[in-house]
C-alpha positions as CSV (number, residue, x, y, z in Angstrom):
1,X,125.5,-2.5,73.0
2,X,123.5,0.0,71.3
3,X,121.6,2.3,74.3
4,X,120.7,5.3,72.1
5,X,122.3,8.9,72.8
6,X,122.5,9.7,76.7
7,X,122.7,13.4,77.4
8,X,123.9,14.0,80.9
9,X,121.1,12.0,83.0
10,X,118.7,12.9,80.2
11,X,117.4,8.8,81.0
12,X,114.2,7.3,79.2
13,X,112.8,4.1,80.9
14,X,112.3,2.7,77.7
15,X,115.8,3.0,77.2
16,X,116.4,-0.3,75.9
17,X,120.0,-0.3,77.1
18,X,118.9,0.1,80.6
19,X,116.0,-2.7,80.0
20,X,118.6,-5.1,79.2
21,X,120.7,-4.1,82.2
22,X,117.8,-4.5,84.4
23,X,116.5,-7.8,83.3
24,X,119.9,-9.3,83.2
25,X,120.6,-8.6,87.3
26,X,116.7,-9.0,88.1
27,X,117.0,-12.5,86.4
28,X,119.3,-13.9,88.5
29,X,118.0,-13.1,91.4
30,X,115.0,-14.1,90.6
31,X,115.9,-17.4,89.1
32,X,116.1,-18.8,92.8
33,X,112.5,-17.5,93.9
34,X,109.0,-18.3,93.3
35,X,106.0,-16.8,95.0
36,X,107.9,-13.6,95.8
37,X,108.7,-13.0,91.9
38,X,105.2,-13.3,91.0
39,X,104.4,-10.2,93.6
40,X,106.7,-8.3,93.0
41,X,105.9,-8.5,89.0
42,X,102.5,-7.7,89.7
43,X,103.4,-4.6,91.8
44,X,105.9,-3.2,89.1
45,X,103.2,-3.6,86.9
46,X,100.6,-2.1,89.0
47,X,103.2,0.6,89.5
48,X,103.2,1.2,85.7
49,X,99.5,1.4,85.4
50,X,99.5,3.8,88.1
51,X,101.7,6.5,86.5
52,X,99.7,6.0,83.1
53,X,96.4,6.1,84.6
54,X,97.1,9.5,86.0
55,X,98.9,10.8,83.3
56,X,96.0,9.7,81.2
57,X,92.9,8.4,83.0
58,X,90.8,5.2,81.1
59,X,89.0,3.1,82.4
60,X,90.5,0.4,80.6
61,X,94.0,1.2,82.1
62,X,92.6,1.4,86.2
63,X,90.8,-1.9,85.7
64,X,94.1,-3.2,84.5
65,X,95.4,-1.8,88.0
66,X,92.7,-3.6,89.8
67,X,93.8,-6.8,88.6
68,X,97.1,-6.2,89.3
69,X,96.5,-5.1,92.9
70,X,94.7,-7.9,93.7
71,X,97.0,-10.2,92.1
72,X,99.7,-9.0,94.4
73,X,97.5,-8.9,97.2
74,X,96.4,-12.4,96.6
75,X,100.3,-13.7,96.4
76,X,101.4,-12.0,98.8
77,X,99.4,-9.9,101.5
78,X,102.9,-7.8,102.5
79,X,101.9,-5.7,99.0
80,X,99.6,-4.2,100.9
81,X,102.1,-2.0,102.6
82,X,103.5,-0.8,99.0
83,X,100.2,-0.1,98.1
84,X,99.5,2.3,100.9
85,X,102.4,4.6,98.7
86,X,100.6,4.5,95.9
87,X,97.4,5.8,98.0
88,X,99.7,8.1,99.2
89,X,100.7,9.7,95.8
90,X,97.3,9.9,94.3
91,X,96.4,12.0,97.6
92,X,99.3,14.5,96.6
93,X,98.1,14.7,92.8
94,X,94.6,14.9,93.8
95,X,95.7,17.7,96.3
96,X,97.1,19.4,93.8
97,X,94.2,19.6,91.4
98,X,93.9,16.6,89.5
99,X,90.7,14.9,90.3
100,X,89.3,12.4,88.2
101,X,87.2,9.7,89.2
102,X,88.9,7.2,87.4
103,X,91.9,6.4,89.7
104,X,89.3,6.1,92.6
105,X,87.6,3.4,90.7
106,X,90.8,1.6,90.3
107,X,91.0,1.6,93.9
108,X,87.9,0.5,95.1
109,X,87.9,-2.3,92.1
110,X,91.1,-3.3,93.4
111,X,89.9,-3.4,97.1
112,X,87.0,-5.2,96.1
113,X,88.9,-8.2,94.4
114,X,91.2,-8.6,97.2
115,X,88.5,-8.8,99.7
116,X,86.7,-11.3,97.4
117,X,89.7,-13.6,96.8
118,X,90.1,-13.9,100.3
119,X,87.0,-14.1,101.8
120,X,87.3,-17.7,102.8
121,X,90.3,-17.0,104.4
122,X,89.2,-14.0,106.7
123,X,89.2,-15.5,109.9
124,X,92.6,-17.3,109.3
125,X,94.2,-13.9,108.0
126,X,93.0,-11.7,111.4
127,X,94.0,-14.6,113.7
128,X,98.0,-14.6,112.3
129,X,97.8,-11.3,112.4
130,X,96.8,-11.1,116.0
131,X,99.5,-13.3,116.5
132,X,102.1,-12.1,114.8
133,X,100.9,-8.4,116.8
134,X,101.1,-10.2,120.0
135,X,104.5,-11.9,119.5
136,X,106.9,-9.5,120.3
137,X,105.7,-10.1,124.5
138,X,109.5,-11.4,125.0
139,X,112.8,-8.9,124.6
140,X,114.5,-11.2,121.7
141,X,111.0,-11.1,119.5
142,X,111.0,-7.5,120.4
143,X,114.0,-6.9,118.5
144,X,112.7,-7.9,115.2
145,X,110.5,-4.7,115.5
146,X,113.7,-2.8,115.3
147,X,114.5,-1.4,111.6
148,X,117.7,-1.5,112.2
149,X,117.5,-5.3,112.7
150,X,116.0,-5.3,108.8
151,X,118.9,-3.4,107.6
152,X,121.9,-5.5,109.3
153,X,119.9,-8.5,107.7
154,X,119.7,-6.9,104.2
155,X,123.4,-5.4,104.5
156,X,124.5,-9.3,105.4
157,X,123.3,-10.3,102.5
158,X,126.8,-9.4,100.7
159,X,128.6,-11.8,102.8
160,X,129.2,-13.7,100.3
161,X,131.7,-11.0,98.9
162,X,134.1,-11.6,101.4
163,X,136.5,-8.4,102.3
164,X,134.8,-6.7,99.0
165,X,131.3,-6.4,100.6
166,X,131.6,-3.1,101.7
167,X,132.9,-1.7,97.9
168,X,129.4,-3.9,96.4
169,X,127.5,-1.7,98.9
170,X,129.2,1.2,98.2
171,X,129.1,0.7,94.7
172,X,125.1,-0.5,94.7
173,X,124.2,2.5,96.6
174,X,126.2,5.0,94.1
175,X,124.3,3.6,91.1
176,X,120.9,3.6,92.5
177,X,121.4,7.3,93.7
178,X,122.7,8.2,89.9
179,X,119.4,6.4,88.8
180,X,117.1,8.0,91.1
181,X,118.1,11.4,89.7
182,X,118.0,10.3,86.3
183,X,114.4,8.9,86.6
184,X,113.3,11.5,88.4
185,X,112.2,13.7,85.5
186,X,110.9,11.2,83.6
187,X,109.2,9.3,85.8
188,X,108.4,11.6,88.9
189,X,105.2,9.5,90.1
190,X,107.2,6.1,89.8
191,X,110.2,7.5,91.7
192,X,107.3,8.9,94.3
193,X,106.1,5.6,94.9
194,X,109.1,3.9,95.1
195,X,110.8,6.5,97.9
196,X,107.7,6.6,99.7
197,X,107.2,2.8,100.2
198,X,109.7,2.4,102.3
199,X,108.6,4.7,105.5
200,X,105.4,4.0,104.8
201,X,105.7,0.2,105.2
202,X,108.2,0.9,108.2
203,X,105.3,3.5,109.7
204,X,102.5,0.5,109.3
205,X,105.1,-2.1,110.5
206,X,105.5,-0.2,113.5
207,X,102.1,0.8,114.0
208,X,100.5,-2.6,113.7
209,X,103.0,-4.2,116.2
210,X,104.5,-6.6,112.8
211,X,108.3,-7.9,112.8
212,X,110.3,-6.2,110.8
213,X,111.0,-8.5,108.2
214,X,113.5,-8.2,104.7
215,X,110.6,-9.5,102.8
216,X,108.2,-6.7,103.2
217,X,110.7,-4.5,101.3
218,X,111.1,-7.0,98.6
219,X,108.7,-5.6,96.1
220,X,110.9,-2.6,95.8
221,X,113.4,-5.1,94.1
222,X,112.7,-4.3,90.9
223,X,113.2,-0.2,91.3
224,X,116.5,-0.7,92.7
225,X,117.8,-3.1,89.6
226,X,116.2,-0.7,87.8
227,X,117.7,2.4,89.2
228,X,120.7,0.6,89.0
229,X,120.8,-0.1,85.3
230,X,120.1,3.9,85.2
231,X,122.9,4.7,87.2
232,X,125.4,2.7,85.7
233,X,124.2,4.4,81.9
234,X,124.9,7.6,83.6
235,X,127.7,7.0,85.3
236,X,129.2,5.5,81.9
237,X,128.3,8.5,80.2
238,X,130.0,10.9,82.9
239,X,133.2,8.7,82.7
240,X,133.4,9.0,78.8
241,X,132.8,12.8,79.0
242,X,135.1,12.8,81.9
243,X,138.3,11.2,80.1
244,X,137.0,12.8,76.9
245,X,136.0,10.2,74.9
246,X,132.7,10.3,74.6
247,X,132.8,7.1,71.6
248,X,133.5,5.3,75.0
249,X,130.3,5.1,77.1
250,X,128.8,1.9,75.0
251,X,132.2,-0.1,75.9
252,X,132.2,1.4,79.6
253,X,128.4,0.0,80.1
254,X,129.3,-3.4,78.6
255,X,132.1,-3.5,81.1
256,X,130.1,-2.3,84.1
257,X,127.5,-5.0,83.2
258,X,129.7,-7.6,83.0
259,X,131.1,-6.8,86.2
260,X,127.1,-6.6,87.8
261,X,126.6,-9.7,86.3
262,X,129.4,-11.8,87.5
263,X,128.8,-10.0,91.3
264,X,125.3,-11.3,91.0
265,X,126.5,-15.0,89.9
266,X,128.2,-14.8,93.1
267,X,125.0,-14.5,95.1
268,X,123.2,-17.0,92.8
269,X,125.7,-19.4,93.6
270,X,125.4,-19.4,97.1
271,X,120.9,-18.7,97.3
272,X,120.5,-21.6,94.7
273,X,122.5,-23.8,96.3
274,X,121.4,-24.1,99.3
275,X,117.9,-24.2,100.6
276,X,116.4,-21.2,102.9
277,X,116.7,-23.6,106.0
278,X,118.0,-26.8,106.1
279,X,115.3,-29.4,108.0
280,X,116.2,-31.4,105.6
281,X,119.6,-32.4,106.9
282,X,118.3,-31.8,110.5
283,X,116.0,-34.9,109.5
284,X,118.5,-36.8,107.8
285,X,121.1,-36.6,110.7
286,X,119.0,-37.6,113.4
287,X,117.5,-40.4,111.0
288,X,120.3,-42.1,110.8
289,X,121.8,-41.5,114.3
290,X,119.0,-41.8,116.3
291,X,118.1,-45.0,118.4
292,X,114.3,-47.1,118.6
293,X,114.2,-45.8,121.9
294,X,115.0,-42.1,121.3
295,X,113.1,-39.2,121.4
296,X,113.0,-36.3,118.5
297,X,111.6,-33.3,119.5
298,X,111.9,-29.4,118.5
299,X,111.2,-25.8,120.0
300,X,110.4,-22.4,119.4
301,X,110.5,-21.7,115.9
302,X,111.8,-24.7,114.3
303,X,108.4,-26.5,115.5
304,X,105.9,-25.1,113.1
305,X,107.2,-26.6,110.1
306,X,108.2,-29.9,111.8
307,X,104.9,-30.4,113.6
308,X,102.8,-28.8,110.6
309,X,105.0,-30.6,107.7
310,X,108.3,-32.4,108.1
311,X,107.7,-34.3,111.4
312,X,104.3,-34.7,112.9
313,X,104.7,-37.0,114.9
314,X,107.8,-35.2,117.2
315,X,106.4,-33.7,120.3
316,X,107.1,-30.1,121.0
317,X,108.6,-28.4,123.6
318,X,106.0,-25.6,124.8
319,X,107.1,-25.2,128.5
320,X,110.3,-26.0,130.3
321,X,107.6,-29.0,132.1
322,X,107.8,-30.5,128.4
323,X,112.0,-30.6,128.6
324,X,111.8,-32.4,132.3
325,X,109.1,-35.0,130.9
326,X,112.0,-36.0,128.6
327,X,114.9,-36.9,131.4
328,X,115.8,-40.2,131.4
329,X,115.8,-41.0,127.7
330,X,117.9,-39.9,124.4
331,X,116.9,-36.5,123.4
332,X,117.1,-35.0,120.0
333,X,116.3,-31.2,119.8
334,X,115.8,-29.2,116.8
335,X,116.0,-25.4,117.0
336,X,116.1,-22.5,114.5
337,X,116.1,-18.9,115.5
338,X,117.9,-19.8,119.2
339,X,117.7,-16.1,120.0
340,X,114.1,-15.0,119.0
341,X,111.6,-17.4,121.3
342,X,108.2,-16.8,122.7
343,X,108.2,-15.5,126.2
344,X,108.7,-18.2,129.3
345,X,110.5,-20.0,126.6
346,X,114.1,-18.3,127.1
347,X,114.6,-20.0,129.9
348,X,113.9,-23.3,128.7
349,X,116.1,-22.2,125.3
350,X,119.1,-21.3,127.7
351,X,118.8,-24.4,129.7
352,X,118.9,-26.3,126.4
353,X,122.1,-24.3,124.9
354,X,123.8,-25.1,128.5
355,X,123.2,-28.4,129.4
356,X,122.7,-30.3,125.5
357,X,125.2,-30.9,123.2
358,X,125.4,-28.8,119.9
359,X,125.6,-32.5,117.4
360,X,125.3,-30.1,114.1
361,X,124.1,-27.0,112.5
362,X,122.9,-26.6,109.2
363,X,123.2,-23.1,107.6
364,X,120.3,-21.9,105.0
365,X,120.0,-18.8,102.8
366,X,117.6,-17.1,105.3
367,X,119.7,-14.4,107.5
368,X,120.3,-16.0,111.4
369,X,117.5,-18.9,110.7
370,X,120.8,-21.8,111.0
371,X,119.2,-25.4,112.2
372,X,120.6,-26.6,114.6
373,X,120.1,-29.9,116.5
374,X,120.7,-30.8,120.1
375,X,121.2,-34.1,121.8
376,X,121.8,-35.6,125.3
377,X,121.7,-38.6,126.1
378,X,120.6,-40.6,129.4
379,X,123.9,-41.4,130.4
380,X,124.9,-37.5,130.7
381,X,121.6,-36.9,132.7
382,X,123.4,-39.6,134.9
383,X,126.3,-38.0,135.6
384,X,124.5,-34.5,135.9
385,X,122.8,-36.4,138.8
386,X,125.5,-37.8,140.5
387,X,127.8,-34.8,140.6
């Protein structure tokens, strides 16, 4: 592979070496999403327009931007938080004395086309958001407000490298610091926005009363593959000029890719295979195991998609008066998220956990969102009552 001179961490982004690299690892974590890959393209290229509209204001380029804000935007609201970093940044440069018009036209244009590609959903937006604000009322949703909750879910990602998870993270967060300092001269704006997102998201998180979720943070993706090709160009180059053979960096970098590649597979492997949570199989168990006479029923968060999608016909268990109404008779129960229920339903969760038995659980891609399904059936309630 052919990636051009490298001088220390002398880095180009064009660098077609590092291209490669990047589009290689992004691939294949991609390859097993949909709507998320289409945001998160749209931000990197908002991102790009960004650093050339300042760096040379058109008109042409900041209606370009526009579009691509309210792409995102329209694929997946979350960008709005990365967006509030690139707001951020034009503040600092036009602080500092550059104040062209331009970039506040790209703004507003882009502000303006959001609002219109939403405006029939207005009153559905402020109402989940209100919800979403107001959700945290019990001490297990409260916990998903907690940034450190975000990390342990992004850091548990690498489970799938057994006893080497700890040397992948290791290893991850050497490169991207190697490619943060070799971008940052050649991209400083780009590098801005990309460090900034992060607290600035967590700050409107926080301050809006949202859960903490992996997701918001997922349109940063790109930068880190990105900072990790970087990294691994420099750290190939130090290596060569380290051992003194310089003619070695190209056959270092193929080596390191390989490596990348094959840790990735790993994780492609297990996100394509499996589905982010399995109703499916919930369904399919309980299908074929369940009685005329049964009842199939769900709680907390597994209900939404059952009674929305998968099952509308199951009633849901709201209160712990909606458990009692089922004594007498077979009861299926299908849960997901056991710890992290609306308040007044813990109780109801905990009586369900004790006195139920645990038929199956069906493990997904998404981080402590396991189905489970419950069942008790009338004889046990008779024996309860006789003891």
């Amino acid at each position: 592979m052919k990636t051009g001179p490298h001088t220390g961490y002398d880095v180009s982004l064009l660098d077609p070496g590092i291209a490669l690299i990047e589009a290689l690892l992004l691939g294949l974590l991609l390859m097993w999403l949909k709507r998320r890959r289409l945001a998160a393209t749209a931000v990197v290229l908002a991102t790009l327009l960004l650093a050339r509209g300042l760096r040379n204001p058109r008109l042409g380029t900041w209606t370009g931007y526009a579009v691509c804000v309210a792409a995102a935007m329209y694929t997946h609201l979350s960008a709005g938080f990365f967006f509030a970093a690139h707001a951020l940044v034009y503040v600092v440069v036009w602080l500092r004395g550059q104040r062209d018009w331009r970039p506040v036209y790209g703004f507003v244009l882009g502000g303006l086309l959001t609002m219109l590609l939403h405006l029939p959903l207005y009153a559905q937006v402020l109402k989940a958001m209100n919800v979403v604000s107001s959700g945290k009322t019990s001490s297990a949703m409260a916990e998903w407000v907690n940034p450190l909750r975000t990390l342990r879910e992004i850091t548990a990602s690498l489970d799938s490298f057994g006893p080497l998870a700890p040397l992948a993270l290791g290893g991850a967060l050497l490169l991207v610091g190697l490619g943060i300092n070799a971008m940052r001269r050649r991209a400083p704006v780009i590098v801005a926005v990309y460090l900034l997102s992060i607290p600035v998201a967590l700050a409107l998180l926080v301050a809006l009363d949202f859960r903490i979720w992996p997701r918001y943070f997922f349109v940063d993706i790109g930068f880190v593959f990105l900072c990790v090709a970087a990294g691994a160009v420099a750290l190939a180059d130090w290596l060569a000029a380290r051992i003194g053979r310089p003619n070695l960096a190209n056959a270092l970098l193929v080596a390191g890719t390989l490596v990348m590649v094959a840790a990735s597979s790993l994780l492609l492997v297990r996100n394509y295979a499996r589905p982010k949570q399995d109703f499916a199989g919930a369904l399919a168990l309980i299908a074929a195991q369940r009685a005329p006479d049964d009842v199939a029923t769900s709680i907390g968060l597994a209900s939404a998609p059952l009674k929305s999608y998968l099952a509308p016909g199951w009633p849901v268990i709201a209160t712990e008066a909606d458990l009692n109404a089922l004594e007498g008779r077979r009861v299926w129960i299908v849960t997901a998220f056991d710890d992290h229920v609306l308040a007044g339903q813990e109780a109801t969760m905990a009586r369900i956990a004790r006195e139920y038995n645990l038929a199956a659980s069906f493990d997904g891609t998404l981080g402590g969102g396991t189905v489970k399904v419950y069942r008790k059936t009338a004889e046990a309630e008779l024996k309860e009552t006789s003891r």
